[in-house]
N, C-alpha and C positions, 0 to 999 in steps of 0.2 A: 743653635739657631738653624744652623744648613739640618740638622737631621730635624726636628718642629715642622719645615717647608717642607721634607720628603713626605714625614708622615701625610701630612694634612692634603699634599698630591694624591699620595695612595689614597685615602678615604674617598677624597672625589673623585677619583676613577673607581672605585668601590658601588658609590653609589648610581653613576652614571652607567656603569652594568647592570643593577639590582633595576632601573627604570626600565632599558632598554630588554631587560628578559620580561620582565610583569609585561612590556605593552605588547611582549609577541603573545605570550600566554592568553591573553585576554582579548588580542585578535585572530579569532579562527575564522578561518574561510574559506569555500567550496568552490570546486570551478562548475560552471554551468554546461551542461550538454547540448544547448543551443550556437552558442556563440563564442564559451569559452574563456568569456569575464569571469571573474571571480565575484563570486556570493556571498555575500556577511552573513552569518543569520544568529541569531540575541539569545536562542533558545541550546541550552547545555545540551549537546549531543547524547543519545546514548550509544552506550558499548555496540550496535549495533551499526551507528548511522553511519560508518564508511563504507558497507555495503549497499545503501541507498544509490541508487542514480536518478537524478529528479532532475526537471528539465525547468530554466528560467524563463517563465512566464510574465515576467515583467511588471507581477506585482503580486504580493502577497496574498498566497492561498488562506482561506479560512475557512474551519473545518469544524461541522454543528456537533454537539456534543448528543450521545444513545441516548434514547431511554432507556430508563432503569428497566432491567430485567430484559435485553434486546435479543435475547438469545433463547427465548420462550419457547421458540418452536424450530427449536434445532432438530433436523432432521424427519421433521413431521409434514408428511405427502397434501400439500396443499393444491389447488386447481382456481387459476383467475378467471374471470369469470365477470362480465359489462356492470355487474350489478353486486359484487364483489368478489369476497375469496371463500373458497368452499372448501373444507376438512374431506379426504378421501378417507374412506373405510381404507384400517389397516390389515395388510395382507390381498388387497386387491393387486389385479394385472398392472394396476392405470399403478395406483400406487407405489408398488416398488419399483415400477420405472421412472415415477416420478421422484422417487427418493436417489434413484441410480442417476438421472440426469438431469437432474433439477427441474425447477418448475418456469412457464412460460405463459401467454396468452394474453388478455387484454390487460396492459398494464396502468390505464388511465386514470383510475379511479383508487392506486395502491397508493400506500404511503412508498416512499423511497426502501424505508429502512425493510419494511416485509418483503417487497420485493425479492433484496441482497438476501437476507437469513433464509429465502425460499432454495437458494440455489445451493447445490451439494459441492461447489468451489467454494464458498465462502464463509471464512473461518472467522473468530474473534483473537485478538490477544495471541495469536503463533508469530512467537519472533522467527528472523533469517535463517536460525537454522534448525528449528521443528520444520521448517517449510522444504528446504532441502533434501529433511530425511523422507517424507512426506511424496515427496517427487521424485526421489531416488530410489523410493520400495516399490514404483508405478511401474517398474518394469523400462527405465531410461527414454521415454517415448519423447521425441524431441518434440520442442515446443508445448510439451501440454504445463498447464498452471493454475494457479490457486492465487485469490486473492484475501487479504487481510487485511483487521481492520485493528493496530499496533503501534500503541503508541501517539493518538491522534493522526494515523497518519492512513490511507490505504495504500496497503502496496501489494502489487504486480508480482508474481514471482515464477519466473520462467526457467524452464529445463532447456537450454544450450547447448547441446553435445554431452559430458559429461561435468556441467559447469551450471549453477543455476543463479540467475542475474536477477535484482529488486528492486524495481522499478517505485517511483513515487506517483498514483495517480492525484492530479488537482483534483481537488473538489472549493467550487469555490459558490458564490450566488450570481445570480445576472439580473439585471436592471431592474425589471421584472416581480423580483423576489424569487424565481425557480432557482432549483440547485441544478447544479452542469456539474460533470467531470472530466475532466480533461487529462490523454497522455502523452499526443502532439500538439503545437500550438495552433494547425491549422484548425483543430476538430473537436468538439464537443457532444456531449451525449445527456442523457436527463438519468441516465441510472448505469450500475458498471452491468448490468444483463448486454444492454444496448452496446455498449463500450466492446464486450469482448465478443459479441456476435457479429462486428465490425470487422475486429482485427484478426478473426479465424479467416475471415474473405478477402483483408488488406495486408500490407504490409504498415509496420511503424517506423517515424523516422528512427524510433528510438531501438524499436527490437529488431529491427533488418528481416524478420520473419513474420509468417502468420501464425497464430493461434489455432493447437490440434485440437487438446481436450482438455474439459477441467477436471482436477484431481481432487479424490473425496479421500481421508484416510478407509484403510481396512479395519475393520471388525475390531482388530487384537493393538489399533494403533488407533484409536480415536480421538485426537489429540482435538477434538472442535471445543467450540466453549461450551461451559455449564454452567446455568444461573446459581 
């Protein structure tokens, strides 16, 4: 009888274990760079996500989904322009400067997405650490960076000393219907062009720096997307 009572302890200590690991397993949770609460979030992390630093905005970012084939004109010397976007002859002056430092000008009348694929920062699909290597053949120039767009998610990714840090930009809607993007809470932007021509003349709560340059792969390391 006394040894039936030990068993049947042990088992419920058995299981009172197997509950108590499942409910940590099953609760993951981030700390916020705002305030320092801790973050739930529903969605299975990838091998990637503890490198993320993303700031609590207080409510749940939502993130539009490409059109198909959004990488069309990867790399192709575009010029905005009140009345739209203009194709540059290839091998012009204008043009490979505009391929070398992305493209700029009236942005009112762009879609968001042609905007982002005009600029020689902005990659599709480079996880955390194509971006590194990326940033690390640039010659180590502090603060220059690349954005991508990985995972559903855009993210920031900045050269630090000899350390490169990835940031989570919001992209969220506003009341409105416009998209914002957001990478402090005070501050908002309608496209990431606006966003990091901001943050080369400010400082972020988040990156303590400003923004030098943005980085385009070389020739022999072209890691951008292809439809």
């Amino acid at each position: 009888m006394t040894i039936l009572l030990q068993r049947r302890r042990f088992s419920a200590l058995i299981d009172q274990i197997r509950t108590w690991t499942s409910s940590i397993k099953s609760d993951k949770q981030y700390r916020s760079l705002s305030t320092g609460d801790l973050v739930t979030t529903t969605k299975t992390p990838s091998e990637f996500e503890s490198d993320f630093m993303e700031m609590d905005f207080g409510s749940t970012p939502t993130t539009s989904s490409l059109p198909s084939h959004f990488d069309d004109c990867d790399l192709v010397p575009m010029e905005f322009k009140k009345n739209g976007v203009k194709l540059l002859k290839q091998g012009s002056k204008k043009a490979m400067s505009t391929k070398k430092y992305g493209s700029s000008g009236d942005l009112t009348k762009l879609r968001v997405e042609d905007i982002h694929k005009a600029q020689s920062w902005f990659f599709l699909d480079v996880d955390p650490r194509s971006a590194e290597r990326i940033l690390m053949s640039d010659g180590f120039l502090d603060a220059s960076f690349l954005i991508s767009f990985f995972r559903g998610k855009y993210v920031l990714s900045v050269l630090k000393g000899h350390k490169v840090e990835h940031l989570v930009i919001r992209e969220y809607q506003k009341k409105n219907g416009s998209t914002a993007f957001q990478l402090d809470v005070d501050r908002s932007f309608k496209n990431l062009l606006e966003l990091t021509d901001y943050y080369k003349k400010n400082k972020s709560y988040v990156l303590c720096t400003k923004l030098s340059r943005g980085v385009r792969p070389r020739k022999n390391q072209d890691v951008r997307s292809r439809a």
